[in-house]
MOPAC internal coordinates of N, CA, C and O (Angstrom, degrees):
PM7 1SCF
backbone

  N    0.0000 0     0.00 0     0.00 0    0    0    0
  C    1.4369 1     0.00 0     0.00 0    1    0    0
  C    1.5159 1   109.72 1     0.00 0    2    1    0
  O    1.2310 1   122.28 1   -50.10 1    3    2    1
  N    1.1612 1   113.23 1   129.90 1    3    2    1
  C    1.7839 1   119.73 1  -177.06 1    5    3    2
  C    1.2569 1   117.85 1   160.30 1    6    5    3
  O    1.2310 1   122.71 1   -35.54 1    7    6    5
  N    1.0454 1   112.41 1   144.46 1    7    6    5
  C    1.5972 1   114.09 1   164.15 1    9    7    6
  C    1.1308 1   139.49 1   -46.46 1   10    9    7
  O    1.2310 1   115.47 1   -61.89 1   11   10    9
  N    2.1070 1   126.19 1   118.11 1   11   10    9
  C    1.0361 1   130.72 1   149.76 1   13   11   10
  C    1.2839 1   153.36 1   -45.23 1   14   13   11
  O    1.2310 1   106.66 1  -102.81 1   15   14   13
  N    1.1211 1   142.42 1    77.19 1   15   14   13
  C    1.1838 1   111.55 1    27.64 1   17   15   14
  C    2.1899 1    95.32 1  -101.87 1   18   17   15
  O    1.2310 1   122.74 1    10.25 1   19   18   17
  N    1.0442 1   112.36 1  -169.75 1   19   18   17
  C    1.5353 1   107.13 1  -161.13 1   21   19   18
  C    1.4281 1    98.37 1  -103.50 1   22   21   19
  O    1.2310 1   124.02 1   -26.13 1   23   22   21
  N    1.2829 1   109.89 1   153.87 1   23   22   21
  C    1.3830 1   135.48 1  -165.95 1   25   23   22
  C    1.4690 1   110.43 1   -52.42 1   26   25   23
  O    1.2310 1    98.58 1   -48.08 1   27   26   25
  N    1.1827 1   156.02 1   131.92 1   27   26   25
  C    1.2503 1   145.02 1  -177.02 1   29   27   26
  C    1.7150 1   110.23 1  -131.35 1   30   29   27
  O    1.2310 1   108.84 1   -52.39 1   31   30   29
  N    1.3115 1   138.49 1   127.61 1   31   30   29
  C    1.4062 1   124.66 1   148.37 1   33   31   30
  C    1.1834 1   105.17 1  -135.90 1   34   33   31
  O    1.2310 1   128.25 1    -5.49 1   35   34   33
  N    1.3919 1   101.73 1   174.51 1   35   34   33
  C    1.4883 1   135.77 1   165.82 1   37   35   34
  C    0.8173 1   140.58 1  -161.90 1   38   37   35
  O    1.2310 1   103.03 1   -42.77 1   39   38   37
  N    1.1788 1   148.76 1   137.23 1   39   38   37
  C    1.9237 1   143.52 1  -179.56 1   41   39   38
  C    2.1530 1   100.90 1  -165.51 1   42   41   39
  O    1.2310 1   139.58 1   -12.38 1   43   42   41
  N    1.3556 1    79.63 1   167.62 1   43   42   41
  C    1.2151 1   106.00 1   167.42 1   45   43   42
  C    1.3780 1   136.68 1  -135.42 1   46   45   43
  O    1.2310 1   105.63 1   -94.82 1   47   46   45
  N    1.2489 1   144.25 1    85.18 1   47   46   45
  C    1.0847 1   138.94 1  -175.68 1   49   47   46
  C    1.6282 1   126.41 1   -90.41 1   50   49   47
  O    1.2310 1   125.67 1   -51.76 1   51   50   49
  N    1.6729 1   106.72 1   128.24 1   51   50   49
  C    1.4008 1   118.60 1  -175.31 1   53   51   50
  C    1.7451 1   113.60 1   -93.08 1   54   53   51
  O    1.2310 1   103.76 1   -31.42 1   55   54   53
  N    1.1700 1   147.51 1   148.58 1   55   54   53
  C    1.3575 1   118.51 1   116.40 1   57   55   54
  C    0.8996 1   100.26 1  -111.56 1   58   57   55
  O    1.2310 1   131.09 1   -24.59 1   59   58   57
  N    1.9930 1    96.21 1   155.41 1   59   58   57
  C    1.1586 1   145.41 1  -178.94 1   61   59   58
  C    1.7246 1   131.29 1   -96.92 1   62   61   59
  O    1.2310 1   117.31 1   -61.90 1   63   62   61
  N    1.4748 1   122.72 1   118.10 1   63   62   61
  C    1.4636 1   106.75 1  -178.29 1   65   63   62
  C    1.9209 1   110.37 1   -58.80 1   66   65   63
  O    1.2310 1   131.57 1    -4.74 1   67   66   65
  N    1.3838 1    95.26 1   175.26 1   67   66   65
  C    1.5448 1   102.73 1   173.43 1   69   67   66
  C    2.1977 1   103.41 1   -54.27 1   70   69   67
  O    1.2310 1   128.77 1   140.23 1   71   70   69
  N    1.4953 1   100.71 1   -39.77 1   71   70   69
  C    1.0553 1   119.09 1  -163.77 1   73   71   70
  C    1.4473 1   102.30 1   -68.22 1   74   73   71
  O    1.2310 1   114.92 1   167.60 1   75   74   73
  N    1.1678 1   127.24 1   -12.40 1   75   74   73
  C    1.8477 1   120.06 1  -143.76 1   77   75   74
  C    1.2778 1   118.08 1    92.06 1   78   77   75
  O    1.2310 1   112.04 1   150.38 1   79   78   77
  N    0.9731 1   132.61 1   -29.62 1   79   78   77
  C    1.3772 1   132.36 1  -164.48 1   81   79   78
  C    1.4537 1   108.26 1   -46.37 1   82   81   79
  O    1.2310 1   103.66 1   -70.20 1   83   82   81
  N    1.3148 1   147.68 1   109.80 1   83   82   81
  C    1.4509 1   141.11 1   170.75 1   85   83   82
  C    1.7096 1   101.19 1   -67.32 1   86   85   83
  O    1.2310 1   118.22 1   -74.70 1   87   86   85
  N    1.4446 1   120.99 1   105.30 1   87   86   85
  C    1.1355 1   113.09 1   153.50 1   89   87   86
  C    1.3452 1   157.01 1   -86.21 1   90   89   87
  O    1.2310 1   122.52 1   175.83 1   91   90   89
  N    1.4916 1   112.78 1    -4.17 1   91   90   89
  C    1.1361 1   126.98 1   173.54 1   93   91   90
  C    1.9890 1    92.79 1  -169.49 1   94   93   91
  O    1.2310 1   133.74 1   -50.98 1   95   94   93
  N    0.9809 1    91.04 1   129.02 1   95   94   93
  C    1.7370 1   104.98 1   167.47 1   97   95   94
  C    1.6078 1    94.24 1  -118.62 1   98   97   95
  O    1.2310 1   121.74 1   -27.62 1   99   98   97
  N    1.6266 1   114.27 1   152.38 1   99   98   97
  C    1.2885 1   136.10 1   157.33 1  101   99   98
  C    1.7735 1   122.49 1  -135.90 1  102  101   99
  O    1.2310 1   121.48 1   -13.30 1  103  102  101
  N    0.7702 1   114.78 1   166.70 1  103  102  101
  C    1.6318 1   114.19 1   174.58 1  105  103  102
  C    1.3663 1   129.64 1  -175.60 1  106  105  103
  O    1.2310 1   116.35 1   -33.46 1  107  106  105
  N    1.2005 1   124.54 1   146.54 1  107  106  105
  C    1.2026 1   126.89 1  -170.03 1  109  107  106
  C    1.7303 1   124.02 1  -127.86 1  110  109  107
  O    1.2310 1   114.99 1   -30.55 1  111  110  109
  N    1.1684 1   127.11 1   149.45 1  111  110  109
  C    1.5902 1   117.97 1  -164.58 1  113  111  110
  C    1.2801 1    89.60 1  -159.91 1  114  113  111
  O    1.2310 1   121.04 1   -38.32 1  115  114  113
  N    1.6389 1   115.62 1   141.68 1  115  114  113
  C    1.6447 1   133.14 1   162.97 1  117  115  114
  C    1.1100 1    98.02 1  -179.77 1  118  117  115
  O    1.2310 1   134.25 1   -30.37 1  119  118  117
  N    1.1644 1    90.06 1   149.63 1  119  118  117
  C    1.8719 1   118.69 1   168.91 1  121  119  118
  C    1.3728 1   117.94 1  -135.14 1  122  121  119
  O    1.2310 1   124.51 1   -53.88 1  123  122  121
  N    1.4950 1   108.96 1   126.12 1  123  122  121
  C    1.6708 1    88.73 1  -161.67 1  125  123  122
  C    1.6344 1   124.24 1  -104.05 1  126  125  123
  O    1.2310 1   135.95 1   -36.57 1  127  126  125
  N    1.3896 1    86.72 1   143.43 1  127  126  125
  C    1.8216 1    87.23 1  -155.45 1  129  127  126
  C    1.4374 1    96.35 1  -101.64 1  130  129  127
  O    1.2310 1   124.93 1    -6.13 1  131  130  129
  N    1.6579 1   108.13 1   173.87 1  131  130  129
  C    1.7032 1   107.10 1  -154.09 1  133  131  130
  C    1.2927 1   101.35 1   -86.35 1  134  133  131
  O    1.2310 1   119.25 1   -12.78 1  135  134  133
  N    1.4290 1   119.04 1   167.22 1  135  134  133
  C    1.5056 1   144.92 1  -138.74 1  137  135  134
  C    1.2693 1    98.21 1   -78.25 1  138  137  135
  O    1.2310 1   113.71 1   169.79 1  139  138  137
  N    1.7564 1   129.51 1   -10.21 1  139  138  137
  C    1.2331 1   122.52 1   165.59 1  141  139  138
  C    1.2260 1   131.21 1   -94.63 1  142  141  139
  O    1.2310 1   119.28 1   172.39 1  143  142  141
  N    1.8134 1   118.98 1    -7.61 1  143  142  141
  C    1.0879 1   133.89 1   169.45 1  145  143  142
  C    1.2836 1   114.26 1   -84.40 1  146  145  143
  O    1.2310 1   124.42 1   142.39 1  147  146  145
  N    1.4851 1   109.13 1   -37.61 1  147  146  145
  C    1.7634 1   110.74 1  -171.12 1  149  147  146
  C    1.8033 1    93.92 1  -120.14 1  150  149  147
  O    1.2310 1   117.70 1   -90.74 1  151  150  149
  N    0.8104 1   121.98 1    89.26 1  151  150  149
  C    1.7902 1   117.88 1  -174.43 1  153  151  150
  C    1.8884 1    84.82 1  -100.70 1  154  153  151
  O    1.2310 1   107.72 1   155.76 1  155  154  153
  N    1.2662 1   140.51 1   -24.24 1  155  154  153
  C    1.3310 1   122.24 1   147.78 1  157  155  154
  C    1.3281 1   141.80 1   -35.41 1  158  157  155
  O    1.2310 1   129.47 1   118.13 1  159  158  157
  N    1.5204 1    99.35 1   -61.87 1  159  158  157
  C    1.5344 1   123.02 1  -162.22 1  161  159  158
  C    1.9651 1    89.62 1   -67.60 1  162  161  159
  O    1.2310 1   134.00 1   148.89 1  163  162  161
  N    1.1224 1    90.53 1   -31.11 1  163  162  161
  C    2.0362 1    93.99 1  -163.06 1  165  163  162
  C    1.5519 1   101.56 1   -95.51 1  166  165  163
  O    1.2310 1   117.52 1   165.70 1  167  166  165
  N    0.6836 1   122.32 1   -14.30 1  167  166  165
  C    1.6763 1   114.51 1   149.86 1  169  167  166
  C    1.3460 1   125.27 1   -91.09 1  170  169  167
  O    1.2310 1   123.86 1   169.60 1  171  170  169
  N    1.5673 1   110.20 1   -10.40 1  171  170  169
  C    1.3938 1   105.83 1   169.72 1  173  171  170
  C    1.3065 1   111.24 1   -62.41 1  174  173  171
  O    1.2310 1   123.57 1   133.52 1  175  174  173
  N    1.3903 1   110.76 1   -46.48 1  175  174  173
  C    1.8532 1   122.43 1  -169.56 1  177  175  174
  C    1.6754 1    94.08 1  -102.80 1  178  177  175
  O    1.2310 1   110.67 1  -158.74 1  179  178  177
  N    1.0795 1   135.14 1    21.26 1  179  178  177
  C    1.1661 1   109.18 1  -167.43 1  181  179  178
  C    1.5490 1   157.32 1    15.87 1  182  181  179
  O    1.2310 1   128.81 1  -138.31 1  183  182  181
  N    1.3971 1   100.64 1    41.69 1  183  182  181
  C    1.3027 1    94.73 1  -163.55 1  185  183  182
  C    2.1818 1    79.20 1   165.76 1  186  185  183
  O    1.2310 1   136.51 1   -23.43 1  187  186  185
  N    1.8522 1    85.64 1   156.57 1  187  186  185
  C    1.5956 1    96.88 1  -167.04 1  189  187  186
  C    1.7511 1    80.55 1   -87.24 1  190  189  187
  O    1.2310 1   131.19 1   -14.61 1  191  190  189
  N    1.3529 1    96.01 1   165.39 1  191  190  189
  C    1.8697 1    88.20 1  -171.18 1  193  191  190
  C    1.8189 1    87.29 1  -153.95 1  194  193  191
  O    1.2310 1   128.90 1   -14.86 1  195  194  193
  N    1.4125 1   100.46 1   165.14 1  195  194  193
  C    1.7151 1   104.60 1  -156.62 1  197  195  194
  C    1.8812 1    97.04 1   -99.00 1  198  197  195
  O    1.2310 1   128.97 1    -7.38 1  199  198  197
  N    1.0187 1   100.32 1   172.62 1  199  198  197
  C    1.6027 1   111.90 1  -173.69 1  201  199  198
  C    1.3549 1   127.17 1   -51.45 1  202  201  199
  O    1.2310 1   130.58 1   155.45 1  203  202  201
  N    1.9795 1    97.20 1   -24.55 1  203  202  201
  C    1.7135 1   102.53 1   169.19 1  205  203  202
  C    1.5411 1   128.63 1   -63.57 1  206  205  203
  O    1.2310 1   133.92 1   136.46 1  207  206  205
  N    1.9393 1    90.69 1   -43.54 1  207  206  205
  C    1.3984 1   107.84 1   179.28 1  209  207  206
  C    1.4953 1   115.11 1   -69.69 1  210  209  207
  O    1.2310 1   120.47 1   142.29 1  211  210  209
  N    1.3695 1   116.70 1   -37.71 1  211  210  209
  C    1.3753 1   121.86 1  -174.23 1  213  211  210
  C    1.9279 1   102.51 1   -55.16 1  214  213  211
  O    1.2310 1   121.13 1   130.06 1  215  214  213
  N    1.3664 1   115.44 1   -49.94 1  215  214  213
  C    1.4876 1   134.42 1   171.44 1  217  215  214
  C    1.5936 1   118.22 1   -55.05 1  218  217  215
  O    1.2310 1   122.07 1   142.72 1  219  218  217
  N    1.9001 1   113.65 1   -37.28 1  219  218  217
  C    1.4219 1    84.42 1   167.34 1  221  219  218
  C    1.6227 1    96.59 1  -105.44 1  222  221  219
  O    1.2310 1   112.79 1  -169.04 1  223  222  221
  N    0.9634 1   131.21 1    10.96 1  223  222  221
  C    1.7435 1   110.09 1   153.37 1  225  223  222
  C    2.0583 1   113.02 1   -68.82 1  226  225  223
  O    1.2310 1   131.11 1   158.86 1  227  226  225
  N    1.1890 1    96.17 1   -21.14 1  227  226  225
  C    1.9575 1    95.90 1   169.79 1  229  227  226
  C    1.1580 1   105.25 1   -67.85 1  230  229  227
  O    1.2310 1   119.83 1   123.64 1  231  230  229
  N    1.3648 1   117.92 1   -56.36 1  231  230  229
  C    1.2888 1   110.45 1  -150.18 1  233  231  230
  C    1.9983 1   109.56 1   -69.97 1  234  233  231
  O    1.2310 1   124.96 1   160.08 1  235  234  233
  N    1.7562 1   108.08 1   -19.92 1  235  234  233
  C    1.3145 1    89.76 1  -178.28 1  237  235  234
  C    1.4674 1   108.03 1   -86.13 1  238  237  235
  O    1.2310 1   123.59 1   151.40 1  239  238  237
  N    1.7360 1   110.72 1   -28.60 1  239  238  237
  C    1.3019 1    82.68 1   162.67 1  241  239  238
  C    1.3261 1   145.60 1   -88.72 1  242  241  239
  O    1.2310 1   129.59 1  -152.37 1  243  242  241
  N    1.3969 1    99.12 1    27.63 1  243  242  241
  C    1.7152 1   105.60 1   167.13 1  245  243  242
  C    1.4112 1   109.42 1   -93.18 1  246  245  243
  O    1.2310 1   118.91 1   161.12 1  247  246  245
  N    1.5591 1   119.67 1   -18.88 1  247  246  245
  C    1.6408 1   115.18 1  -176.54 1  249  247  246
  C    1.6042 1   115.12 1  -104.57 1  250  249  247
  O    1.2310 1   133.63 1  -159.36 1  251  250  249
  N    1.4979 1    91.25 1    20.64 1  251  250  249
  C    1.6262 1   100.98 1   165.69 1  253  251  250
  C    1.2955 1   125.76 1   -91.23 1  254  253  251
  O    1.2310 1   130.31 1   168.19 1  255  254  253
  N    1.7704 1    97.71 1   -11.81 1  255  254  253
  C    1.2874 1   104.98 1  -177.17 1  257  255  254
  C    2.0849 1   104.38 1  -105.34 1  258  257  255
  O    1.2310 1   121.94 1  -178.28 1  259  258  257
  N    1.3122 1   113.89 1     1.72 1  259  258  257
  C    1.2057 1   137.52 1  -153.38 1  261  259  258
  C    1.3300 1   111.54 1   -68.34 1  262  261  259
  O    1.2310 1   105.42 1   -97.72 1  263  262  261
  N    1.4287 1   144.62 1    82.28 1  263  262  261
  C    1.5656 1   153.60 1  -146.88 1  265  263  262
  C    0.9955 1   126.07 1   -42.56 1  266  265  263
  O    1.2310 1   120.25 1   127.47 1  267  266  265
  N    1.5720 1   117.12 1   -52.53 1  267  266  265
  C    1.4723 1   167.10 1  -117.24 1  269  267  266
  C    1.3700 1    96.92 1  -122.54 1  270  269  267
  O    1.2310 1   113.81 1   -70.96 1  271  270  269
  N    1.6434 1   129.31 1   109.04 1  271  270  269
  C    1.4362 1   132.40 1   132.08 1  273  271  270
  C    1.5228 1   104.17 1    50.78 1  274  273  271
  O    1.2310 1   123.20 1  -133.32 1  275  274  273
  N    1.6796 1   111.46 1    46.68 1  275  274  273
  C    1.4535 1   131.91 1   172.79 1  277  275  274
  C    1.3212 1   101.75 1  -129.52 1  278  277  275
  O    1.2310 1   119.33 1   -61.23 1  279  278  277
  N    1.4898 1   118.89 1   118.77 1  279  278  277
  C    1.8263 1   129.03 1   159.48 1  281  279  278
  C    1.0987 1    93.38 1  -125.56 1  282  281  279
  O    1.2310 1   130.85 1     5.30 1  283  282  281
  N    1.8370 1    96.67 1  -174.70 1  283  282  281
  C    1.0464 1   132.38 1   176.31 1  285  283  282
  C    1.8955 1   115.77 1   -37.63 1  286  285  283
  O    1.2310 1   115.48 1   -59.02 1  287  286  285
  N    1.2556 1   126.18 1   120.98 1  287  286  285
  C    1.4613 1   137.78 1   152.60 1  289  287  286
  C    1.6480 1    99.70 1    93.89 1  290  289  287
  O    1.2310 1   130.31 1  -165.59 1  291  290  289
  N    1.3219 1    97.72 1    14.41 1  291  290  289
  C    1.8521 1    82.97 1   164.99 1  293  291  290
  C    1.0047 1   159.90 1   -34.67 1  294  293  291
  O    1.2310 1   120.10 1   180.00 1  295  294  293

């Protein structure tokens, strides 16, 4: 059971000083596999979900880890 074909992302996001300096890179990657391989991941979201959603569920959990002028209720 799963989606045809199944949801896929990836990215990486850097910032960069004025200088070059890479100061923090993060990134995120999944592809989602069927409800008997990942019976986690699919109860997390409940439900098989398309490539947009899969992408902004990365991105927050990539800015959870995010250094930079991030508190509480962002």
């Amino acid at each position: 059971l799963g989606a045809d074909p199944p949801a896929t992302v990836g990215f990486e996001a850097k910032v960069v000083a004025a200088d070059g300096q890479v100061l923090w890179v993060g990134g995120y990657y999944e592809r989602q596999r069927p409800m008997t391989e990942d019976l986690m991941g699919f109860l997390q979201r409940w439900a098989f979900v398309t490539a947009a959603e899969l992408a902004e569920y990365g991105v927050d959990e990539v800015l959870k880890d995010f250094p930079f002028g991030v508190g509480e209720g962002k």
